[in-house]
SEKOLBA-68948 format. One record per residue (C-alpha): residue number from 0; residue in three letters; chain; x negated, y negated, z. Coordinates in steps of 0.001 Angstrom, whole numbers. Example, Ala and Ser with C-alpha at 12.3 -4.5 7.8 and 13.67 -1.06 7.14 Angstrom:
2
@i 0, aa ALA, ch A, c1 -12300, c2 4500, c3 7800;
@i 1, aa SER, ch A, c1 -13670, c2 1060, c3 7140;
REM end
This chain:
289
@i 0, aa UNK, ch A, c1 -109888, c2 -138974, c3 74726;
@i 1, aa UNK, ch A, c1 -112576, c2 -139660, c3 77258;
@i 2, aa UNK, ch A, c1 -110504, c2 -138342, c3 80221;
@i 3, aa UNK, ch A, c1 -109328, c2 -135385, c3 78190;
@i 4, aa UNK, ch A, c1 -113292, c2 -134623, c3 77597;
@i 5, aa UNK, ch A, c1 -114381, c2 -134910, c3 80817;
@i 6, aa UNK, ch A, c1 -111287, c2 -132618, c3 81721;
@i 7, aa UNK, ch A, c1 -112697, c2 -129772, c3 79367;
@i 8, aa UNK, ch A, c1 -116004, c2 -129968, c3 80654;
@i 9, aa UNK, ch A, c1 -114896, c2 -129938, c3 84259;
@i 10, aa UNK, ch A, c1 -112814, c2 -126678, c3 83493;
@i 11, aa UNK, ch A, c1 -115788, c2 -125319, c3 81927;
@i 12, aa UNK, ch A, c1 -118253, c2 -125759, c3 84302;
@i 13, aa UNK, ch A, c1 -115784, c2 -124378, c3 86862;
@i 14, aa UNK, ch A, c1 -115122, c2 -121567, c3 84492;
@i 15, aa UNK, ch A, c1 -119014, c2 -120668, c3 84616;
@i 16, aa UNK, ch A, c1 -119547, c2 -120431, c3 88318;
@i 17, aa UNK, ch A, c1 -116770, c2 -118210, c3 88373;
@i 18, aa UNK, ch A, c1 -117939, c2 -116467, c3 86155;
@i 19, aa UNK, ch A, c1 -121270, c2 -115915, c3 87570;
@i 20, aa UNK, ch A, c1 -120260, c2 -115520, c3 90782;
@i 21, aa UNK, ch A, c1 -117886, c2 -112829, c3 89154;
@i 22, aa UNK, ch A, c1 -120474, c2 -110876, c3 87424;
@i 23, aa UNK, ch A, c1 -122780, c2 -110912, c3 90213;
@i 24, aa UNK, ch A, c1 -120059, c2 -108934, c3 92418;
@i 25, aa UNK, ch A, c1 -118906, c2 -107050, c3 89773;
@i 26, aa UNK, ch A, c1 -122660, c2 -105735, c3 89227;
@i 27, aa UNK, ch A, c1 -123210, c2 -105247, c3 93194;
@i 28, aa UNK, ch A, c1 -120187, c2 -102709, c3 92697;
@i 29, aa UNK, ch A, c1 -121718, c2 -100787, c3 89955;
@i 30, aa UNK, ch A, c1 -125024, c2 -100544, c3 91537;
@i 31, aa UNK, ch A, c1 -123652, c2 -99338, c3 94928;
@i 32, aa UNK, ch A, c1 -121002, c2 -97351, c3 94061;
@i 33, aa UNK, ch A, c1 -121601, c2 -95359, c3 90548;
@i 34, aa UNK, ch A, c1 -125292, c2 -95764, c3 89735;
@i 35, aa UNK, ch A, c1 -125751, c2 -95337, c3 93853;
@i 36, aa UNK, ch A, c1 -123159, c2 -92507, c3 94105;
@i 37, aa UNK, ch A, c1 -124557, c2 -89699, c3 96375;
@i 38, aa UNK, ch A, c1 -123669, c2 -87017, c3 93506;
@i 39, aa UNK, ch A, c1 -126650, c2 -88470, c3 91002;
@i 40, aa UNK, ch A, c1 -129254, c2 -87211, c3 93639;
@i 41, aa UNK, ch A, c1 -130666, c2 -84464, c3 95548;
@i 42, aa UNK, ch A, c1 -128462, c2 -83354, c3 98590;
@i 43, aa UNK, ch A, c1 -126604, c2 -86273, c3 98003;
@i 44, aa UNK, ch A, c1 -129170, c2 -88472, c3 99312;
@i 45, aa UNK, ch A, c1 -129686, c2 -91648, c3 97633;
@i 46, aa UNK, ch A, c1 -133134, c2 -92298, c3 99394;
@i 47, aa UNK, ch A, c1 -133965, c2 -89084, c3 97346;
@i 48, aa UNK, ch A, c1 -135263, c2 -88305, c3 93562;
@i 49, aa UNK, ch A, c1 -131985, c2 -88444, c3 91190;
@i 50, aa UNK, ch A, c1 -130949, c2 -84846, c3 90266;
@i 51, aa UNK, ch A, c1 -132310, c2 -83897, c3 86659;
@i 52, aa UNK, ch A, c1 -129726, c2 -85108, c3 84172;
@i 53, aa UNK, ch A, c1 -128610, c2 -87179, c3 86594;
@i 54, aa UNK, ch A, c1 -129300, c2 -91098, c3 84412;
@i 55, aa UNK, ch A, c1 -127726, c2 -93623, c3 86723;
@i 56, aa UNK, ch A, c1 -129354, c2 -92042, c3 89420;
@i 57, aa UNK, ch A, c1 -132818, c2 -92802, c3 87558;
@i 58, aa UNK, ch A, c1 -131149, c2 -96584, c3 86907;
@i 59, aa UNK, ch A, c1 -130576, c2 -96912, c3 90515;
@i 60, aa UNK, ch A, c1 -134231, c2 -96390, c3 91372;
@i 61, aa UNK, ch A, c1 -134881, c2 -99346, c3 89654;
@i 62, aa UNK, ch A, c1 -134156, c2 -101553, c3 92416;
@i 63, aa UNK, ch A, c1 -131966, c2 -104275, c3 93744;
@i 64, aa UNK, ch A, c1 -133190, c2 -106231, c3 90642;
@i 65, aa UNK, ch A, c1 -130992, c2 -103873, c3 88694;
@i 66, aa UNK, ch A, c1 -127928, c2 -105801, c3 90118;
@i 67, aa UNK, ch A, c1 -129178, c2 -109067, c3 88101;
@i 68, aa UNK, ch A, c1 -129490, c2 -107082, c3 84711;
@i 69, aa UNK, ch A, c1 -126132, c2 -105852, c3 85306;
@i 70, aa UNK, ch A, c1 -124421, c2 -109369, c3 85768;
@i 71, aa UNK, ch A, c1 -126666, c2 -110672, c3 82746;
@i 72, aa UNK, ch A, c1 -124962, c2 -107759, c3 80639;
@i 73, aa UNK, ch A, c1 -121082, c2 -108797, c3 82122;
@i 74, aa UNK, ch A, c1 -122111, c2 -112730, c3 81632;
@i 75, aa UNK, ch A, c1 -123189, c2 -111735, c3 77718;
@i 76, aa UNK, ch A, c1 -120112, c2 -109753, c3 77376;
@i 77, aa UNK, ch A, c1 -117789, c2 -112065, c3 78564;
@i 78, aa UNK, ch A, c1 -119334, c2 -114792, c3 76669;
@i 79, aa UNK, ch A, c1 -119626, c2 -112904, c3 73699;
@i 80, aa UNK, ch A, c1 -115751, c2 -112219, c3 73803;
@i 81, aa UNK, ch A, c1 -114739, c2 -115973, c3 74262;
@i 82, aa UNK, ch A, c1 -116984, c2 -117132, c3 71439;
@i 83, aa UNK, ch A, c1 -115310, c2 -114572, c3 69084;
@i 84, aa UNK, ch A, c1 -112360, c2 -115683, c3 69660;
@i 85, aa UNK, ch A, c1 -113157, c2 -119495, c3 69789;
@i 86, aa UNK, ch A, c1 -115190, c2 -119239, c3 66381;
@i 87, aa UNK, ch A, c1 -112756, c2 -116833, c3 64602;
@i 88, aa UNK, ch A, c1 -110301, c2 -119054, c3 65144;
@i 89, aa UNK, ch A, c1 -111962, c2 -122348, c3 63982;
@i 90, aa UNK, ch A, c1 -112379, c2 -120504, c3 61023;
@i 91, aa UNK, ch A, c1 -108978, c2 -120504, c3 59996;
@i 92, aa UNK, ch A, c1 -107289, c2 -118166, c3 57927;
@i 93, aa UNK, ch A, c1 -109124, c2 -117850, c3 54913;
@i 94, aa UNK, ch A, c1 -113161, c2 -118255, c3 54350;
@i 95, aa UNK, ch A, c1 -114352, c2 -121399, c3 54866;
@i 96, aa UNK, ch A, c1 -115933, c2 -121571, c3 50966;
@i 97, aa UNK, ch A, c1 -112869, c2 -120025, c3 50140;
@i 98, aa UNK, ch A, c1 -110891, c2 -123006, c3 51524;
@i 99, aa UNK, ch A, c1 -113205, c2 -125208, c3 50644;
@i 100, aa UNK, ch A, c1 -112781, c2 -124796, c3 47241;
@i 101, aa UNK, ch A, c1 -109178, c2 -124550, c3 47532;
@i 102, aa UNK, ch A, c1 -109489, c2 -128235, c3 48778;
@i 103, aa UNK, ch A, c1 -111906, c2 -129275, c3 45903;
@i 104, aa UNK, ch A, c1 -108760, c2 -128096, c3 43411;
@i 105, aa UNK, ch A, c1 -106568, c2 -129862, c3 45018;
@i 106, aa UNK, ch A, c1 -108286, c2 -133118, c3 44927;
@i 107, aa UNK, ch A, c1 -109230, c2 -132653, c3 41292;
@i 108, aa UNK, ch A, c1 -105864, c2 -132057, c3 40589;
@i 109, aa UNK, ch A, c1 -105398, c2 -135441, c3 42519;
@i 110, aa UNK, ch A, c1 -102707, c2 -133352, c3 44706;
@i 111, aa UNK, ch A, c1 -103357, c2 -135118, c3 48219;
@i 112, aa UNK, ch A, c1 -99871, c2 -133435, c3 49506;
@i 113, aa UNK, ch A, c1 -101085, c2 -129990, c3 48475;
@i 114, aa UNK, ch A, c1 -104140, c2 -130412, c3 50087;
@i 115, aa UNK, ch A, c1 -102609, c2 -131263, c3 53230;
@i 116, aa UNK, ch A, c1 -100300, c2 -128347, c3 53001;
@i 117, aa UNK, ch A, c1 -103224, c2 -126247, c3 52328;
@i 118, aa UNK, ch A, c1 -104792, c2 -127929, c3 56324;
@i 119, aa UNK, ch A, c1 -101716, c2 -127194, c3 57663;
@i 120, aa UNK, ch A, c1 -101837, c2 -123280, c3 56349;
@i 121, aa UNK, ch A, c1 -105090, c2 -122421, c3 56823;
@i 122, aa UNK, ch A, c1 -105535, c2 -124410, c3 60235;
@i 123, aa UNK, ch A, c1 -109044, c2 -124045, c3 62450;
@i 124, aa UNK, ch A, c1 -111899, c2 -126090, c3 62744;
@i 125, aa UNK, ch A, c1 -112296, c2 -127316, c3 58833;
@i 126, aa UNK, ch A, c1 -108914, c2 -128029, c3 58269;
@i 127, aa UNK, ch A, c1 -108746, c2 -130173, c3 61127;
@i 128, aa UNK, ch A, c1 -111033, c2 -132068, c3 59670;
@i 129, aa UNK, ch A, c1 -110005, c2 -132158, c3 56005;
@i 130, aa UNK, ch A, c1 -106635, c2 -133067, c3 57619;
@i 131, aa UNK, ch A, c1 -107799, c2 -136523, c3 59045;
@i 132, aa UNK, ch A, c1 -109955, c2 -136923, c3 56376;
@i 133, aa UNK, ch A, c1 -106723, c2 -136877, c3 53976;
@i 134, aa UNK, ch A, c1 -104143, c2 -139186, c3 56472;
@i 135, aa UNK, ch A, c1 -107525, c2 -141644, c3 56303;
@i 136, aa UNK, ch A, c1 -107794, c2 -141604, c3 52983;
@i 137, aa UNK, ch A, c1 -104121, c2 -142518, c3 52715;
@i 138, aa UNK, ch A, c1 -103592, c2 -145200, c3 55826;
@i 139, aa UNK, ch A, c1 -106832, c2 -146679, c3 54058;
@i 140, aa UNK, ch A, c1 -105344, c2 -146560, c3 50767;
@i 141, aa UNK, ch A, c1 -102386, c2 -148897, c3 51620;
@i 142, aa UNK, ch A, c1 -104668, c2 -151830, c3 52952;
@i 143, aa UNK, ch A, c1 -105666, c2 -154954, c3 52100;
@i 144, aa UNK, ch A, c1 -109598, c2 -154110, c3 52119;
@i 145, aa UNK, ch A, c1 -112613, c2 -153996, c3 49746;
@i 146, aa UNK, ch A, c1 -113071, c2 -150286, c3 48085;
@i 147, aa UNK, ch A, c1 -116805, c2 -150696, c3 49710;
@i 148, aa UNK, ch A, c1 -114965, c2 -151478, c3 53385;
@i 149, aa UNK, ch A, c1 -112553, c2 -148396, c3 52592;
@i 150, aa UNK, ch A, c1 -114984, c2 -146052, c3 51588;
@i 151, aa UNK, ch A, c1 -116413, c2 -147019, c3 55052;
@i 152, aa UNK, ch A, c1 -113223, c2 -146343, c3 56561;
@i 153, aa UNK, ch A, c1 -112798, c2 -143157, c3 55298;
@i 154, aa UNK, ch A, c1 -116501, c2 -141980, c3 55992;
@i 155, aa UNK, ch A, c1 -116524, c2 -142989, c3 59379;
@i 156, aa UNK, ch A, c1 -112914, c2 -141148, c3 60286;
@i 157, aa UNK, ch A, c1 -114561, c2 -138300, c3 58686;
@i 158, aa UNK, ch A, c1 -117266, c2 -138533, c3 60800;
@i 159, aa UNK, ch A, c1 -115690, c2 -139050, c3 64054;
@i 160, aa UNK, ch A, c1 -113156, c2 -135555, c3 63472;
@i 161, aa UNK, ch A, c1 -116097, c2 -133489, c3 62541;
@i 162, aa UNK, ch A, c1 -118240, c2 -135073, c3 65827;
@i 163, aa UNK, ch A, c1 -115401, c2 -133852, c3 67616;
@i 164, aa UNK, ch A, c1 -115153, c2 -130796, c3 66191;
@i 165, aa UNK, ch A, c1 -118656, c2 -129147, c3 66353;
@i 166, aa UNK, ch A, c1 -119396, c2 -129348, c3 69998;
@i 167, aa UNK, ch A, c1 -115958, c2 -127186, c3 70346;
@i 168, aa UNK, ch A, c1 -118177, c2 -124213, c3 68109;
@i 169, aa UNK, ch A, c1 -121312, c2 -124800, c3 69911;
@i 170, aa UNK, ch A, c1 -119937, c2 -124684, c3 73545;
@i 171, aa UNK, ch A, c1 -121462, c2 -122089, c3 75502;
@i 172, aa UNK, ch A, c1 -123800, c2 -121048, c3 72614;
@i 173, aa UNK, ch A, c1 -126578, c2 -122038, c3 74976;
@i 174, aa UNK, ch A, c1 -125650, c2 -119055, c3 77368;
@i 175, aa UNK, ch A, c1 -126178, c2 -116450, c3 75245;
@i 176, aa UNK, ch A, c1 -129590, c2 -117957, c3 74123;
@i 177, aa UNK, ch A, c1 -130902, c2 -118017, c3 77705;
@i 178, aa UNK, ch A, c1 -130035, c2 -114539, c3 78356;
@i 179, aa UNK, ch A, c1 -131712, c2 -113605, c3 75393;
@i 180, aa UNK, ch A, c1 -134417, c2 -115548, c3 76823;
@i 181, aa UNK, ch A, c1 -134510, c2 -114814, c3 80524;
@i 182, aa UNK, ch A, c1 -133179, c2 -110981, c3 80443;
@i 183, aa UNK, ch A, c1 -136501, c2 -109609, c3 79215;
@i 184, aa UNK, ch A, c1 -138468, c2 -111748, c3 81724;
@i 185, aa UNK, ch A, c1 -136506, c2 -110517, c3 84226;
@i 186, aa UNK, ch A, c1 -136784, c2 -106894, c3 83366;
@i 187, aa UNK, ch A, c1 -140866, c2 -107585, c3 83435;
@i 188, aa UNK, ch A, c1 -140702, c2 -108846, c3 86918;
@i 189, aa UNK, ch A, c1 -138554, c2 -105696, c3 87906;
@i 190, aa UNK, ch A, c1 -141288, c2 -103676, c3 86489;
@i 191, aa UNK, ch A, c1 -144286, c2 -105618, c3 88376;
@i 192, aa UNK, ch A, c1 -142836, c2 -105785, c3 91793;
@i 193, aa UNK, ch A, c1 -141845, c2 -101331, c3 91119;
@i 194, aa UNK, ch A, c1 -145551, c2 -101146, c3 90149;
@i 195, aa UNK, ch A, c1 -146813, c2 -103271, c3 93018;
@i 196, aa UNK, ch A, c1 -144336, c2 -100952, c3 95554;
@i 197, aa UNK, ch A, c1 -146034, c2 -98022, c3 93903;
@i 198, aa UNK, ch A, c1 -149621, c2 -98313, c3 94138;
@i 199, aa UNK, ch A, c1 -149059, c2 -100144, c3 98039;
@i 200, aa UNK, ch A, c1 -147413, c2 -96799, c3 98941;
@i 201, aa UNK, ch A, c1 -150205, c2 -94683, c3 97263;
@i 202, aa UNK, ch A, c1 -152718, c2 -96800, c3 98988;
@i 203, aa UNK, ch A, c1 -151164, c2 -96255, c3 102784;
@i 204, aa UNK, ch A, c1 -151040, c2 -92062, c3 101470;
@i 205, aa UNK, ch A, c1 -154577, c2 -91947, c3 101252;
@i 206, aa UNK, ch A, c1 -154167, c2 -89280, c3 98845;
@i 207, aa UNK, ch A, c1 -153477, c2 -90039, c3 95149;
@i 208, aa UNK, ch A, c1 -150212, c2 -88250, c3 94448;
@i 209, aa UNK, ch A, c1 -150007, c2 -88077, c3 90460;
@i 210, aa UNK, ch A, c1 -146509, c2 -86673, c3 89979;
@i 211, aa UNK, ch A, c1 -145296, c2 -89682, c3 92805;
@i 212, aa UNK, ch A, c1 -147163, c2 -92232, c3 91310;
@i 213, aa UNK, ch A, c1 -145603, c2 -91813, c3 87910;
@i 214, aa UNK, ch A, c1 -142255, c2 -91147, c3 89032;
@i 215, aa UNK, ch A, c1 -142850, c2 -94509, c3 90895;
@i 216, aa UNK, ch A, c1 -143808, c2 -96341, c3 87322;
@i 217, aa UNK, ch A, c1 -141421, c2 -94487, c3 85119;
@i 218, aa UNK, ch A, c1 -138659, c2 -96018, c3 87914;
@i 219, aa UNK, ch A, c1 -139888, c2 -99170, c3 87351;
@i 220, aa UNK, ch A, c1 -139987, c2 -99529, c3 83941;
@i 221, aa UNK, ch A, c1 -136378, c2 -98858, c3 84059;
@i 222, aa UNK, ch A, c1 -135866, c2 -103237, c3 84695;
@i 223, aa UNK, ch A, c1 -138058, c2 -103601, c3 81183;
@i 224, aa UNK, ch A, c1 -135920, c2 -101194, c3 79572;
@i 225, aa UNK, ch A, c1 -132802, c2 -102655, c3 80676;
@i 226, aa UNK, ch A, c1 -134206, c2 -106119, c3 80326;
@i 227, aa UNK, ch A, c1 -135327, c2 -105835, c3 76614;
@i 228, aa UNK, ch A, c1 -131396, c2 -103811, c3 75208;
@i 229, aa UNK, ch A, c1 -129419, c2 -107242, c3 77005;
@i 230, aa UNK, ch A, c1 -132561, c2 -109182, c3 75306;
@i 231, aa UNK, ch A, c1 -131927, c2 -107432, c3 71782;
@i 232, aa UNK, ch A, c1 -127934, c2 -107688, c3 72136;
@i 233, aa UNK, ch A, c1 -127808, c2 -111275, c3 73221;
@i 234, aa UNK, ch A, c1 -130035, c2 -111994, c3 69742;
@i 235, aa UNK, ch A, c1 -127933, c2 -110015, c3 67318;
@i 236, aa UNK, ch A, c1 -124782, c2 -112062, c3 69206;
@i 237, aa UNK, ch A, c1 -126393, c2 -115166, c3 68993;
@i 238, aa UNK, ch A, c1 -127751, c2 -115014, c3 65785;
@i 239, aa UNK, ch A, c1 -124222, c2 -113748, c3 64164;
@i 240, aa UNK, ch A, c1 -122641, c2 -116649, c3 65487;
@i 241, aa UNK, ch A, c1 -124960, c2 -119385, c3 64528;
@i 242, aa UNK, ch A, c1 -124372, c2 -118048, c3 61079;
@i 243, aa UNK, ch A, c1 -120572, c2 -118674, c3 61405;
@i 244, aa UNK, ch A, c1 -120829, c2 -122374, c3 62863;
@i 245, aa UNK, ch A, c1 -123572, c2 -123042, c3 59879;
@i 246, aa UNK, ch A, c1 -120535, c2 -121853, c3 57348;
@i 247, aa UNK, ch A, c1 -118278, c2 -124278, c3 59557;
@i 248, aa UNK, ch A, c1 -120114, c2 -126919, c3 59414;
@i 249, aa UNK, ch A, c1 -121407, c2 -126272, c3 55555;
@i 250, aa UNK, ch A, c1 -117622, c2 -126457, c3 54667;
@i 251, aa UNK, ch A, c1 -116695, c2 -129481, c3 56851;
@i 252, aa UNK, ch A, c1 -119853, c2 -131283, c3 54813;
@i 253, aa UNK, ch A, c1 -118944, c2 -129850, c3 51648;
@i 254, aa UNK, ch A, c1 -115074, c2 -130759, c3 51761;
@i 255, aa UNK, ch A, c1 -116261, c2 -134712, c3 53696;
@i 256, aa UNK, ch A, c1 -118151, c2 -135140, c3 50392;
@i 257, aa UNK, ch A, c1 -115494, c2 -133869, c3 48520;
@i 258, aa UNK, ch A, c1 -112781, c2 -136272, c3 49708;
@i 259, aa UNK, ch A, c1 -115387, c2 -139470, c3 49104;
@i 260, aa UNK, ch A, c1 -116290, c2 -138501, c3 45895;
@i 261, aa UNK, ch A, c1 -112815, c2 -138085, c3 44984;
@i 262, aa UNK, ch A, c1 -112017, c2 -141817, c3 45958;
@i 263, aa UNK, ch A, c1 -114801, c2 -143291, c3 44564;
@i 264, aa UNK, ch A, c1 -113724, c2 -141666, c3 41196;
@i 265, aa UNK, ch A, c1 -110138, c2 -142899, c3 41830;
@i 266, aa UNK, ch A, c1 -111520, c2 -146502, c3 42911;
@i 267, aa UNK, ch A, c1 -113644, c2 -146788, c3 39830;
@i 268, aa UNK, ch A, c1 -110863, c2 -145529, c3 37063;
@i 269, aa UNK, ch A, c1 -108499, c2 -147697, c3 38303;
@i 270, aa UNK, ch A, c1 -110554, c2 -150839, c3 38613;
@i 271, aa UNK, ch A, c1 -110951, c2 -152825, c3 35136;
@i 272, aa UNK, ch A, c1 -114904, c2 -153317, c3 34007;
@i 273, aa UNK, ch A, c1 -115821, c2 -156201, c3 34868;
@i 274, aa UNK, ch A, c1 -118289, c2 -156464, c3 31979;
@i 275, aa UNK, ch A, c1 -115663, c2 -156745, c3 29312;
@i 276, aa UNK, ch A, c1 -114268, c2 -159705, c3 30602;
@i 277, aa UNK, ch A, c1 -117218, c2 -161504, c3 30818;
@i 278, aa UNK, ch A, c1 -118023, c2 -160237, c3 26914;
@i 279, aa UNK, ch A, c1 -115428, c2 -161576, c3 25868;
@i 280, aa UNK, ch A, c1 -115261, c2 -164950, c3 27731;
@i 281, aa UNK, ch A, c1 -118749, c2 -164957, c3 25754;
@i 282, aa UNK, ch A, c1 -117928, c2 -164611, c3 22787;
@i 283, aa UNK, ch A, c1 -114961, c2 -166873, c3 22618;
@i 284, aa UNK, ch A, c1 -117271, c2 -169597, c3 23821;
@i 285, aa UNK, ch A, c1 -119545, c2 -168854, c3 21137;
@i 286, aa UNK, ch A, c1 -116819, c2 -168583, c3 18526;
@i 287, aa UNK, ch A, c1 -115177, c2 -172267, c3 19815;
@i 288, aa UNK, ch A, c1 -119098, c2 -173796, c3 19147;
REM end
């Protein structure tokens, strides 16, 4: 398990830098040759204004820094799409509440088989679970151990699937919250270093040039812009997801209690009370004196 782990991380750590180093050239190429493309400015100039109309033009005035905002869009993207897929399937077929409560029925019904046909049907992330859960609570079942050292049993496999189980929805999670972080920090510093290259140039002129000088700011708030829509994406993404690993990991809790309750019930009904025994041992003392 240990080797397979470090496998999985390896692989995804490789599968980041590429990646990055994907997005990055990927971006260069969009900056250079559409947003750069000679027909978005006057006489085909790109040292020129853009031509009126003319929006990637205007985006390609914002600078070489543009190239990073573009590869922090692909990066989101990309990551966006693999989480999607990752979390929709660890969802499984059904809801999770839905199969949640199809466990719950099953158990009350004291059904372990259907319950484990139910895992095998509705598969991802809480089924897993539920699924070891249920072979536990049967392996445990047939030993020669204290309900209290059982219970324990059964807890702790529980515990183990769904520890192995969570990072799995969580991976790369931490991507999209940077972006959402760093993107709009990014786009500020595109916006300072325009500004800075504006007012420099104004000061060697000599001569304040108003319509220059704005089209100089308006360029460079172009970064902000840019750097606050990947911001504002990259939250609505993030945020829609942690909602879907809380329902995961609500069911996965909510069916783990579930199965423990259910064999605490069973250990209790079909162990005799030990108070009647005593009673009676009691009162047949009592009844001899």
């Amino acid at each position: 398990m240990d080797k397979k782990q470090k496998l999985n991380e390896s692989l995804a750590n490789t599968l980041g830098v590429v990646v990055i180093v994907f997005s990055i050239i990927v971006a260069y190429f969009i900056y250079s040759q559409i947003l750069g493309n000679p027909d978005n400015f006057i006489d085909g100039d790109p040292n020129n204004q853009p031509k009126e109309g003319h929006y990637l033009g205007t985006i390609y005035k914002g600078g070489k820094i543009i190239i990073l905002q573009i590869s922090f869009m692909i990066i989101l993207l990309t990551y966006a799409i693999e989480r999607g897929f990752s979390l929709f399937k660890a969802k499984g077929k059904k809801s999770s509440k839905e199969f949640a409560d199809i466990i719950k029925q099953n158990l009350a019904a004291n059904s372990l088989d259907s319950a484990l046909e139910s895992c095998n049907t509705q598969k991802g992330a809480v089924a897993n679970v539920v699924y070891k859960g249920l072979n536990s609570y049967m392996n445990e079942a047939a030993q020669d151990l204290r309900p209290e050292e059982k219970a324990y049993q059964i807890k702790r496999d529980l515990e183990e699937a769904t520890t192995l189980e969570v990072p799995d929805l969580e991976k790369n999670m931490i991507i999209i919250s940077t972006i959402a972080s760093v993107a709009t920090l990014v786009g500020l510093l595109g916006t300072v270093t325009g500004m800075i290259q504006a007012f420099s140039a104004l000061a060697i002129a000599g001569t304040p040039d108003a319509v220059g000088l704005a089209g100089g700011i308006s360029q460079a708030l172009i970064t902000t812009a840019l750097g606050i829509s990947t911001s504002a994406v990259a939250i609505v993404i993030y945020n829609f997801y942690t909602t879907m690993i809380d329902n995961i990991t609500y069911a996965m809790d909510e069916t783990n209690y579930a199965i423990l309750n259910h064999y605490k019930q069973s250990v209790q009904i079909s162990e005799p009370d030990p108070i009647t025994p005593l009673t009676s041992e009691s009162e047949e003392k009592e009844g001899n004196v």
